[in-house]
C-alpha distance (Angstrom), angle and dihedral (degrees) to the residues before:
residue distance angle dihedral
X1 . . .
X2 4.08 . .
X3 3.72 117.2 .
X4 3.58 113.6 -153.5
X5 4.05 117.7 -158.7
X6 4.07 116.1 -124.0
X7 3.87 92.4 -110.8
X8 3.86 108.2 -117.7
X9 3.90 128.6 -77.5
X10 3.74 114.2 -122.8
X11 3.99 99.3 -148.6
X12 4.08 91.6 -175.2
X13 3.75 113.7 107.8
X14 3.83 110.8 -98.2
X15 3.71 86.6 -145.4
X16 4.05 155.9 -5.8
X17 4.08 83.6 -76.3
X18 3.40 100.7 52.9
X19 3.92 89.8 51.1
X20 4.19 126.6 78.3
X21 3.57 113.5 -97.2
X22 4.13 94.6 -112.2
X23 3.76 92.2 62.6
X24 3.97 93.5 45.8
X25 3.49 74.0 59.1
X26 3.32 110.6 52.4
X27 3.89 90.7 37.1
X28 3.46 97.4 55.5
X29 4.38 87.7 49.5
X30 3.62 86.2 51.5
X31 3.66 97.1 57.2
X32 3.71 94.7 37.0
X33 3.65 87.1 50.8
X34 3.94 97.7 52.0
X35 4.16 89.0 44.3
X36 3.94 89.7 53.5
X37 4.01 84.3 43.1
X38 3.91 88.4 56.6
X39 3.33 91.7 36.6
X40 4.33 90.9 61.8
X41 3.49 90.8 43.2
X42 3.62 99.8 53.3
X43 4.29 90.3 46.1
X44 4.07 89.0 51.0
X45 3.70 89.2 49.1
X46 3.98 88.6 49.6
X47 3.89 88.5 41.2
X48 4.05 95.7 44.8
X49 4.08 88.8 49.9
X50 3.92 88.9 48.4
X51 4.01 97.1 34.2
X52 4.10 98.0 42.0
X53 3.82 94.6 58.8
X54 3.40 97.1 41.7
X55 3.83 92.9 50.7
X56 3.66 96.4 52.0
X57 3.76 82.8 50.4
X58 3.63 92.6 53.4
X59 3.57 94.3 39.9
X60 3.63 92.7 56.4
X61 3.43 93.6 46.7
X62 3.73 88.3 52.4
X63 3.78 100.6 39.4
X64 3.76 95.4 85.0
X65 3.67 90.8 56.5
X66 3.35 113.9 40.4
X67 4.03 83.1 45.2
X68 3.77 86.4 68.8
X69 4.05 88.8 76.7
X70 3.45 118.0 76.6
X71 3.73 128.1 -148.7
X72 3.76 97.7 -86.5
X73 3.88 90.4 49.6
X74 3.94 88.6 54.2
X75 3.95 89.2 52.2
X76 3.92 88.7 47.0
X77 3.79 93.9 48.2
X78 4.07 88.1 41.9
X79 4.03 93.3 48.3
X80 3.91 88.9 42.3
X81 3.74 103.4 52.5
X82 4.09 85.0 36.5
X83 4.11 90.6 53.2
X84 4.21 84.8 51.3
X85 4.01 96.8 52.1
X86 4.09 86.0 51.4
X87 3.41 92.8 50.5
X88 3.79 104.9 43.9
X89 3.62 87.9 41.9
X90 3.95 98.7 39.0
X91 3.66 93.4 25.9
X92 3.35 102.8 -138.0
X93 4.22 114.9 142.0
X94 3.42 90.9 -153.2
X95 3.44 97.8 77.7
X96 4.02 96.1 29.0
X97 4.14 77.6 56.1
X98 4.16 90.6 55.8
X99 3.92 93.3 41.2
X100 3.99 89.1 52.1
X101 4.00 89.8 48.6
X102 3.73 85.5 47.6
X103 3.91 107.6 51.0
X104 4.29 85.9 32.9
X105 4.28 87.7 58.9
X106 4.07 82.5 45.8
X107 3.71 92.9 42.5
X108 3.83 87.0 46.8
X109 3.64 94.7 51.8
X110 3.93 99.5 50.9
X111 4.23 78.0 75.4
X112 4.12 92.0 65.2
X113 4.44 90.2 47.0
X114 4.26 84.4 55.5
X115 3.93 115.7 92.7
X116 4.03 138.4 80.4
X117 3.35 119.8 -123.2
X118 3.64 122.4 -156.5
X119 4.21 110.4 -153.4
X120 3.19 140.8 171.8
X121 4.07 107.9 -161.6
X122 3.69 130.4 -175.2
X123 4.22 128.5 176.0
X124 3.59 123.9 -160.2
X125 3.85 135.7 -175.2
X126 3.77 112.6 -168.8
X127 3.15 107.2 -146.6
X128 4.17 96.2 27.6
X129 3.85 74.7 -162.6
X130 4.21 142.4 60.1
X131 3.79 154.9 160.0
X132 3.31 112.6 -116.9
X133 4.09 108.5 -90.4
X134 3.52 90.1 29.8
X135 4.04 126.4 120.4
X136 3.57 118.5 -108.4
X137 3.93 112.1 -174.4
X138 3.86 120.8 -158.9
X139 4.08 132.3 -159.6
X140 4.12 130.6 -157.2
X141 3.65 112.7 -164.4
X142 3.82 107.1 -168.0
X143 4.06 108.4 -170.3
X144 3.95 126.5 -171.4
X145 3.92 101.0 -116.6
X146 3.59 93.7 173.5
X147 4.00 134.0 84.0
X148 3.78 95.3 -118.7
X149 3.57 134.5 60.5
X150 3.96 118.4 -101.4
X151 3.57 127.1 -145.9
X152 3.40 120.6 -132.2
X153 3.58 130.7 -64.3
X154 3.87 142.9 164.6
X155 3.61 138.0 -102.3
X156 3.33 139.2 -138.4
X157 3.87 131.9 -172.1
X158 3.46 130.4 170.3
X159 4.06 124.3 -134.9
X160 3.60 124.2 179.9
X161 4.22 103.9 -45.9
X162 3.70 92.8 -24.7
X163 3.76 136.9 77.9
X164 3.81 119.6 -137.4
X165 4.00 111.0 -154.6
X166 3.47 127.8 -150.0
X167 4.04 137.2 -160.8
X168 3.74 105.4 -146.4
X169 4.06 112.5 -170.8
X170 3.41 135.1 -133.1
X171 4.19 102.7 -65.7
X172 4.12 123.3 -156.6
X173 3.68 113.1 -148.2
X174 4.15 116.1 -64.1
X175 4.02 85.1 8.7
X176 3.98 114.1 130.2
X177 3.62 133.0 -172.2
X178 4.17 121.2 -155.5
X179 3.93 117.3 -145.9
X180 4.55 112.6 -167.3
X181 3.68 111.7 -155.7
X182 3.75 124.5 175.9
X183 4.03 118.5 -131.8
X184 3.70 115.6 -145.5
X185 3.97 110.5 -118.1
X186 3.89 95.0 177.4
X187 4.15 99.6 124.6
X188 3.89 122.2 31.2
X189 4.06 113.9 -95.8
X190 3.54 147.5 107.5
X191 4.25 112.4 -75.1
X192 3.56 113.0 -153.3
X193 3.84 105.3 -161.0
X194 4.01 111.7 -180.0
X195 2.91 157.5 38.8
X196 3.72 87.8 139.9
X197 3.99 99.6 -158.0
X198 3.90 121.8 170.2
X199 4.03 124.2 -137.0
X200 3.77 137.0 -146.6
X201 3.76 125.3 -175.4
X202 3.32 145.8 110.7
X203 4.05 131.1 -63.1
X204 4.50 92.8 -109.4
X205 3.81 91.4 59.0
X206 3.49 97.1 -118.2
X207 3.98 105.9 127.2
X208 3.66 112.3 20.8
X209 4.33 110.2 -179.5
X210 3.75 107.9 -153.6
X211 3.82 117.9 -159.9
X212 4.07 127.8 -173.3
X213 3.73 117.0 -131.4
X214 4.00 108.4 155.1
X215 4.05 127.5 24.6
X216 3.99 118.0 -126.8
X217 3.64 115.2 -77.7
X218 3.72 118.9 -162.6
X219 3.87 139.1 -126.3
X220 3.87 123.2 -156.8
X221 3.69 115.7 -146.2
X222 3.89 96.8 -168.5
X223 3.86 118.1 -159.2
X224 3.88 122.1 -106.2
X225 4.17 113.8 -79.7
X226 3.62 133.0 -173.4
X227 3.98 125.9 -148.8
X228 3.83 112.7 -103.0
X229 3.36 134.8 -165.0
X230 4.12 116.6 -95.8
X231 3.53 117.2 -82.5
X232 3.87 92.9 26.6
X233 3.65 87.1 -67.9
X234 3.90 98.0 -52.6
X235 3.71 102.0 -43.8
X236 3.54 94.1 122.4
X237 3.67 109.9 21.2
X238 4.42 106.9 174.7
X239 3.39 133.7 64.4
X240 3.63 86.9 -162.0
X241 3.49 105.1 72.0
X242 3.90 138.3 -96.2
X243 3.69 127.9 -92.2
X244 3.53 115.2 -125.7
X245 3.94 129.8 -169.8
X246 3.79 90.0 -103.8
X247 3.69 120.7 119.0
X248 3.87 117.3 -132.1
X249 4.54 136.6 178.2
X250 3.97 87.3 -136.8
X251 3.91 133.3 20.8
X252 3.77 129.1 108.3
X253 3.92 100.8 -94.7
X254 3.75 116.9 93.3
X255 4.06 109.8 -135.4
X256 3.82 106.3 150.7
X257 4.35 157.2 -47.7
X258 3.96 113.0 -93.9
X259 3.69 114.8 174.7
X260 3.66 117.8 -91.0
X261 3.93 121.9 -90.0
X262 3.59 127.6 -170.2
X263 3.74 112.9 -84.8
X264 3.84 92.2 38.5
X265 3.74 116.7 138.4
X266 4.15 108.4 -109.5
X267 3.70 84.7 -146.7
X268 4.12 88.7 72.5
X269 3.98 94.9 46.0
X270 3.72 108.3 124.0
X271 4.02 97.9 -140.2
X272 3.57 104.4 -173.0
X273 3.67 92.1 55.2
X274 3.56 95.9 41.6
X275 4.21 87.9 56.6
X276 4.21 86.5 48.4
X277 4.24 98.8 50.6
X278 4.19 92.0 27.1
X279 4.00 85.6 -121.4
X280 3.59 132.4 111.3
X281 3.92 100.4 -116.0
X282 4.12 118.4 -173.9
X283 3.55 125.2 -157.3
X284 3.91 112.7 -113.3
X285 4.29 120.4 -153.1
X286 3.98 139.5 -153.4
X287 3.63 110.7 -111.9
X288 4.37 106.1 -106.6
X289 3.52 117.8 -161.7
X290 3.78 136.5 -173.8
X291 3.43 117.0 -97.7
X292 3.53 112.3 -100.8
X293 3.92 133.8 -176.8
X294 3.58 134.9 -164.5
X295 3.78 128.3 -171.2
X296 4.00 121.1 -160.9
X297 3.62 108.8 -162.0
X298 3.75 112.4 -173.0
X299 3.91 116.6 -139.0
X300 4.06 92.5 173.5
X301 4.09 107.1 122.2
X302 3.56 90.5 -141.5
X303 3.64 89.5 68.8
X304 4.00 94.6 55.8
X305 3.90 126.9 69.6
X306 3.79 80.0 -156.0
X307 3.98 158.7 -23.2
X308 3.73 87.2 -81.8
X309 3.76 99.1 61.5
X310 3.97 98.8 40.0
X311 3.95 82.0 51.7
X312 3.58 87.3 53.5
X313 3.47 94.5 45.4
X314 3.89 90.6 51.4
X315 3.83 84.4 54.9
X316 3.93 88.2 51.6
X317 3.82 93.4 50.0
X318 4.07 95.8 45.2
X319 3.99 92.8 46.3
X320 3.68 99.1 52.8
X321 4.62 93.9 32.3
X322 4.19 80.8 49.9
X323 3.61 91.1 49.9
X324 3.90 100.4 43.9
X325 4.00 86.8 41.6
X326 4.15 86.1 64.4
X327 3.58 90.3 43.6
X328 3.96 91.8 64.6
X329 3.65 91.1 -120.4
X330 4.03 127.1 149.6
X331 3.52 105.0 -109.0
X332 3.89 138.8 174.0
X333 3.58 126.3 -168.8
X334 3.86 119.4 -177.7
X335 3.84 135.0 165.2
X336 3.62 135.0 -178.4
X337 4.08 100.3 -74.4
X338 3.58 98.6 21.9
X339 4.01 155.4 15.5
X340 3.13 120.7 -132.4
X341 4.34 142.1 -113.9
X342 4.00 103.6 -114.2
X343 3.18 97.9 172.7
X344 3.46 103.2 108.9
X345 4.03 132.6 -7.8
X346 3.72 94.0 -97.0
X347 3.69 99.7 48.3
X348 3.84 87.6 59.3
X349 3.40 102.5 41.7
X350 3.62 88.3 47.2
X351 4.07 87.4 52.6
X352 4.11 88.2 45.9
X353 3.91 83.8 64.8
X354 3.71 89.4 69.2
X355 4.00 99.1 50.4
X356 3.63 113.3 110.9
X357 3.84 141.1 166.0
X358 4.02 105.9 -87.0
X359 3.47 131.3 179.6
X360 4.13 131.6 -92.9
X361 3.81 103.5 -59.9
X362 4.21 98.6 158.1
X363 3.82 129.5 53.5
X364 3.95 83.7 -124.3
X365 4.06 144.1 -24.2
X366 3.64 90.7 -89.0
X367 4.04 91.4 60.6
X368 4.08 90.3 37.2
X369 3.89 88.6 55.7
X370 3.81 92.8 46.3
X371 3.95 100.4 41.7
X372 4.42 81.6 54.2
X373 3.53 110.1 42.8
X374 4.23 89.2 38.8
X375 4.10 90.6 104.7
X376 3.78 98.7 39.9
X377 3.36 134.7 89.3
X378 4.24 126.6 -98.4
X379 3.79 100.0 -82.2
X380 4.03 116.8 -145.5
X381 3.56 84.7 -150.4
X382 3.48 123.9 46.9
X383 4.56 117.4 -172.2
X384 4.07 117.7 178.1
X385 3.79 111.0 -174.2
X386 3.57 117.7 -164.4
X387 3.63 145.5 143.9
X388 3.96 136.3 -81.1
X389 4.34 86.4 -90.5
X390 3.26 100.5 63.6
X391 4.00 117.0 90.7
X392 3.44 142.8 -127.8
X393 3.95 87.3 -113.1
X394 3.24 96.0 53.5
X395 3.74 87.3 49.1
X396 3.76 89.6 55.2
X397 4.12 99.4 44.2
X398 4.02 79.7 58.5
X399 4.01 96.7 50.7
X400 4.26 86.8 52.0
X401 3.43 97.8 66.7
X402 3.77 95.1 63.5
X403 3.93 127.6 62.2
X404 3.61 125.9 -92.8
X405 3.45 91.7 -97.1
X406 3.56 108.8 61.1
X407 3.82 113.3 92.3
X408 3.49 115.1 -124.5
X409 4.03 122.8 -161.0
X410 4.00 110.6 176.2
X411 3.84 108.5 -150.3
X412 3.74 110.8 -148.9
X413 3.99 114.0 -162.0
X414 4.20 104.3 -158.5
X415 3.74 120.9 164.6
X416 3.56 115.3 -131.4
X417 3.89 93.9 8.8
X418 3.41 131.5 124.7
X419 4.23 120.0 -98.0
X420 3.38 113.8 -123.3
X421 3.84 144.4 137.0
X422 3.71 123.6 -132.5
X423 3.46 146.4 166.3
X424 3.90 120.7 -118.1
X425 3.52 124.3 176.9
X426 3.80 88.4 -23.6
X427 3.75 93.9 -52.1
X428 3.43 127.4 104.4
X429 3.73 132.4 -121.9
X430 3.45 122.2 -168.3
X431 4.16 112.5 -174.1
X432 3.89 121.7 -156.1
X433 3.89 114.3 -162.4
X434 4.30 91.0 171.6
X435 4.17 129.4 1.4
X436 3.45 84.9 -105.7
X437 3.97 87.7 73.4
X438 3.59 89.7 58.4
X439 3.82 103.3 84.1
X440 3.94 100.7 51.3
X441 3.85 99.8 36.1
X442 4.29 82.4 59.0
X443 3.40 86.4 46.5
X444 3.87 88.9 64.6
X445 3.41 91.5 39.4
X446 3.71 86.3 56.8
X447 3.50 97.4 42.6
């Protein structure tokens, strides 16, 4: 016997009708309400795409004017229109009296902003370049360019965190007028002097009209360096290239005769010995290499026990990179946030003047070391300066990633210690306690 199932009942209502008037009711809001929702978000999407172009345009276009009031003007224009709602609306003429006297004194001070000025500006720094300490003298020539006489007018230029102002007089056409200012050179950094801009406005403060004249020009403070001997004090002494323990088909130096394989170049058949043993022998090289250096300089704070011995260690770094630079020598020198220019003295002691201490930016030296030297070549010689804090482990976690055959000298900048060069573990640690250390503890290395 087949049982057949009752099909199931569908208990919804099959329409509006079948439904009690209150949820028709509510159903119908519901959908009206999400159609007027999409409805608002679709107009502020067409608004915002119309609206947000237009207002940077206006904002732009507005920018240079409403840039022209300073701070205090905005709190005199605020407390002015504020003191004229209260006393319309209040009616008291007391404070319709101070919101008059406000917005007049603004009013009166849009006269001082008005005026062209016609200048021809130029910024000098003689030398563009310095050792810490030493005196660096700059010169603002400020010419009349126009064909009328300008009255007189002030100056401001900008150098390092400071501002240096200057009164420049009345001018007749073609007439000039020189201002000498001294630039402070007492720490190691870049000195931005410029730009030179000048300013009109009135004697409260509140419009103050700004105009460009120069762009910034630049003034290298350059860390402390001592001479060296060439070569960084023998630590890589040929041009030539170094043999390594690597077995190649063609270099320069001589190792051995293998017998001949297919493939081999005919140039490297050794005849006279293939005629005595009846057997095509080949001659067989060590691997040479150009000599290459790489410097890691550590700018991690945790390495330093303080500003004195990372700029000591920046002094470290520069003396022996400048010295290997004039030497001709391949050379790398890479830090945490950059790598810099070797290609000439200057260019890196220029880039030394923008090292600074940063913050943690690797898990540990080991990863720093890798995540730097990844794009450059193998060095032969392998220097890591860093400060008292960092340890002998971290020292060693560095030295692993490189072959056996890359020298390693750890440079240890401590304050106060003692300079020496040891040997630990089969690495060697050279400490600096001053630059002057420098020059004999290579000289050990060399040796």
């Amino acid at each position: 016997m087949t049982v057949i199932a009752d099909a199931p009942v569908n208990r919804e209502p099959a329409n509006d009708s079948q439904a009690s008037p209150l949820s028709v009711v509510i159903n119908r809001a519901q959908r009206g309400a999400q159609r007027a929702w999409a409805a608002v978000v679709r107009a502020g999407a067409s608004v915002a795409a119309i609206a947000g172009p237009l207002a940077r345009l206006l904002s732009a276009r507005a920018r240079p004017y409403i840039s022209v009031v300073s701070a205090a003007g905005w709190i005199v224009l605020g407390l002015g229109l504020a003191n004229g709602l209260a006393g319309f609306l209040l009616g008291w003429q007391e404070l319709t009296f101070v919101a008059f006297t406000l917005l007049a004194a603004l009013l009166i001070c849009v006269a001082f902003a008005f005026g062209r000025s016609t200048y021809g500006v130029v910024v000098e720094l003689s030398p563009n370049r310095v050792v810490v300490g030493e005196r660096a003298l700059g010169r603002m020539v400020t010419t009349n360019s126009g064909s009328k006489a300008l009255l007189p007018s002030r100056m401001e230029l900008p150098v390092g965190d400071g501002v240096a102002e200057f009164g420049i007089p009345s001018l007749k056409v073609g007439e000039d007028h020189e201002e000498l200012f001294a630039v402070p050179t007492h720490r190691r950094a870049v000195i931005v002097a410029g730009p030179a801009v000048s300013v009109r406005g009135d004697q409260l403060g509140l419009l103050r009209r700004a105009v460009r004249w120069t762009n910034p020009v630049d003034l290298f403070v350059h860390p402390h360096t001592i001479p060296l001997a060439p070569s960084a004090a023998g630590l890589v002494r040929d041009l030539e290239g170094q043999v390594t323990k690597n077995i190649t088909n063609h270099d320069i130096s001589f190792h051995a005769l293998r017998p001949y394989q297919p493939g081999d170049d005919r140039r490297y058949v050794h005849w006279r010995t293939s005629a005595r043993t009846g057997q095509l022998m080949v001659r067989q090289f060590e691997e040479t290499r150009r000599s290459q250096l790489t410097i890691i300089h550590g700018e991690y704070t945790g390495y330093y026990a303080s500003d004195t011995e990372f700029e000591l260690a920046v002094s470290v770094m520069a003396s022996m990179a400048a010295q290997v630079i004039r030497d001709g020598t391949q050379m790398s020198v890479v830090t945490e946030t950059r790598r810099l220019h070797t290609h000439s003295p200057a260019a890196l002691l220029d880039d030394s003047c923008r090292l600074q201490l940063v913050g943690r930016m690797y898990a540990g030296a080991r990863e720093f070391a890798r995540d730097v030297t990844r794009r450059l070549p193998t060095p032969s010689v392998l220097l890591v300066i860093a400060g008292s804090l960092m340890t002998m482990s971290d020292y060693r976690s560095i030295e692993l990633l490189f072959p056996a055959d890359t020298t390693m000298i750890a440079f240890r900048i401590e304050e106060g210690g003692q300079p020496a060069l040891k040997l630990v573990s089969g690495l060697q640690v050279a400490t600096i306690a001053q630059l002057s250390d420098l020059p004999k503890v290579l000289r050990r290395a060399g040796a």
